[in-house]
N, C-alpha and C positions, 0 to 999 in steps of 0.2 A: 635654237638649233633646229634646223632640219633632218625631218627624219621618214621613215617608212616604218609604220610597228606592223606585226604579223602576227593578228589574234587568232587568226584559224586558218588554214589552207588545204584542200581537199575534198574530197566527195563527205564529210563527216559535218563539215560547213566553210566556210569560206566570210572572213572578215580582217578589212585591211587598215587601218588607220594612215593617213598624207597629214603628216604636221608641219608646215610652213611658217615661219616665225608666231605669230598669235592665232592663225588659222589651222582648223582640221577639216580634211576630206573624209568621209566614211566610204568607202569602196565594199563592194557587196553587203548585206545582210543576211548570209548563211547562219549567224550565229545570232543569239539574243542580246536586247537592250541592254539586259545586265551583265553579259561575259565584255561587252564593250564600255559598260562605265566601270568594272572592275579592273578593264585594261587600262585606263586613264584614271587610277585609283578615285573613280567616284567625284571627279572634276568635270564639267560637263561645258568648261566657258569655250568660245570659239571654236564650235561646230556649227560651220555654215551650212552643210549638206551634204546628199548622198549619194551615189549611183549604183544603179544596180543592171548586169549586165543579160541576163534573163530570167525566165517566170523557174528554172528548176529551183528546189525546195534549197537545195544546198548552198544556195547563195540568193535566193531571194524569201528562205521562209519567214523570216520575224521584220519583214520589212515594214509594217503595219506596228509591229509596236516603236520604229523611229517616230513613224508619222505621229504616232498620238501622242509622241514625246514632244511634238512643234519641231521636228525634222523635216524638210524637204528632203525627199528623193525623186532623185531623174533614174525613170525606169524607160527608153526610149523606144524597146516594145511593145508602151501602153501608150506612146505620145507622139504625132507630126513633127516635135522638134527633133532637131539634130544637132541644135549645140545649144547650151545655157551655160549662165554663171552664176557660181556662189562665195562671194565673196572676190579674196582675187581668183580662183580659179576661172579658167574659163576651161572649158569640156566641149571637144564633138566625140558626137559617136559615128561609128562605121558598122555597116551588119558585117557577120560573118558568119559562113558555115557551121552549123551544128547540128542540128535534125530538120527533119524534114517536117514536122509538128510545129514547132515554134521559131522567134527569129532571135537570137544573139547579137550582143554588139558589143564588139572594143570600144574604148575612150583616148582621146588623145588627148593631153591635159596639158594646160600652162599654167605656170606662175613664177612671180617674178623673183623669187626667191630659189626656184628648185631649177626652171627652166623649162623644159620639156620633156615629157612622159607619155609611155605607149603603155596600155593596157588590156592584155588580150587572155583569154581564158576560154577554154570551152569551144574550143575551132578546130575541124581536118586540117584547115590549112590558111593564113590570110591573100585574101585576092588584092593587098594593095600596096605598094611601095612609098618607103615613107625615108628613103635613104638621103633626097633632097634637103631635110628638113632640119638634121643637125639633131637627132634625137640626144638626149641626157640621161636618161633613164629609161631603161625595159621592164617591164612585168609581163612575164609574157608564157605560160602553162608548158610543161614538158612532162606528158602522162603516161608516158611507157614507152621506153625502149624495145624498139622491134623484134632484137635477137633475141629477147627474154618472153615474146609471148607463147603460150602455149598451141601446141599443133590444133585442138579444137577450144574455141569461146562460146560460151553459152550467151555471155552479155556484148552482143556484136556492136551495140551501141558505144561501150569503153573504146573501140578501136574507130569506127567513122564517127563518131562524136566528136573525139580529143585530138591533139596532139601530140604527134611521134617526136622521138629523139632528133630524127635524122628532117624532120620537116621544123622543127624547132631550130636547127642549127642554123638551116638555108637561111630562114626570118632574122634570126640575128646578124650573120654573116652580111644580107644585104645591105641590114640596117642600121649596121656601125658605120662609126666617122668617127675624126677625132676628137668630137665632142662628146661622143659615150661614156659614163663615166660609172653607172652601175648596171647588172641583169639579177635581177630576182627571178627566180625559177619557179614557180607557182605550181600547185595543183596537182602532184607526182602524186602516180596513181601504182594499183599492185605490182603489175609489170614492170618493175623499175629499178635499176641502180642510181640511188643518186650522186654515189662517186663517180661511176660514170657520167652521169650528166653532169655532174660538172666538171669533169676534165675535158669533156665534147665539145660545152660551151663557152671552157675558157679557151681553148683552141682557136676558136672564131672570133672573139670578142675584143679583140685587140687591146688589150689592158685594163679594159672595164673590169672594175670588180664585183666578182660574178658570185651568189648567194644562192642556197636553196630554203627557200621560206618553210619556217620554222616556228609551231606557238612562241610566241616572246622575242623572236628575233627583232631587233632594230637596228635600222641599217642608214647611216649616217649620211644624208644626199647631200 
């Protein structure tokens, strides 16, 4: 079976499991080596490799102890490339907006099992259109609803760092086609309903089924 497991999501850490028939993708390392082999109760076979989307702690801190587990990660950050592969994945990365200190990046992902996947986290907003391509699957951060922020923020960063409801919508809205078939919601931050997000983004998503990532969630691709 194909699947999407949700070991963490959030500023608290961030760890995604891509299981494709014998193969596992590990998508960030917010969380540690052991909340990830406790995820896959302590199985450890086909795990090709990892990505990780940037140097914040919350999704790149334990990324050092995959490494010294005999994990590759692609942290594209630290690296000239922009696309590798592990196993069947093949992976490009895309930069995108996040702070002005460091550079972030999405993943576009294939394999022949799942199809195509976008992965985006930690963005104001993506500067690239990906509607041509027939996406399959979304991962894609919705970190506060606009009407629920408060009149003054101390942490100005949570609002031009992340992603808005209402800028999360437009990105889905583009990037559907009839070959959508799931949107994970990633990374929902204080400011937030997630009833509302997801009645927002099933609005848009044309029948795709639409998820708010959750410890333990698995989500059938």
């Amino acid at each position: 079976m194909n699947t999407l497991k949700v070991v963490g999501s959030g500023s608290t850490g961030n760890l995604y499991l891509l299981n494709c028939a014998d193969e596992t993708l590990i998508i960030e390392q917010g969380l540690s080596f052991r909340d990830m082999k406790i995820a896959r109760n302590f199985n450890l076979g086909g795990i090709v490799g990892g990505i990780c989307s940037h140097a914040h702690s919350d999704h790149n801190r334990y990324t050092r102890e995959y490494e010294r587990a005999g994990i590759p990660i692609y942290k594209p950050f630290d690296s000239d490339k922009r696309k590798v592969k592990f196993g069947g994945f093949s992976i490009q990365a895309f930069e995108v907006p996040h702070t002005d200190e460091l550079h972030c990046f999405g993943f576009y992902i294939k394999h022949k099992e799942i199809g195509k996947m976008l992965f985006l986290t930690d963005l104001r907003y993506c500067p690239f259109d990906f509607s041509r391509l027939g996406v399959n699957h979304i991962m894609v951060e919705c970190n506060y609803c606009e009407s629920l922020l408060p009149e003054e923020i101390t942490n100005v960063h949570k609002i031009t760092g992340h992603l808005a409801l209402g800028t999360c919508k437009e990105f889905v809205r583009i990037n559907k086609s009839e070959a959508l078939r799931t949107v994970t919601i990633i990374h929902i931050g204080e400011y937030s309903d997630e009833a509302e997000i997801e009645r927002e983004i099933k609005a848009v998503a044309g029948g795709a089924d639409v998820k708010i990532a959750k410890k333990g969630l698995v989500i059938e691709l």
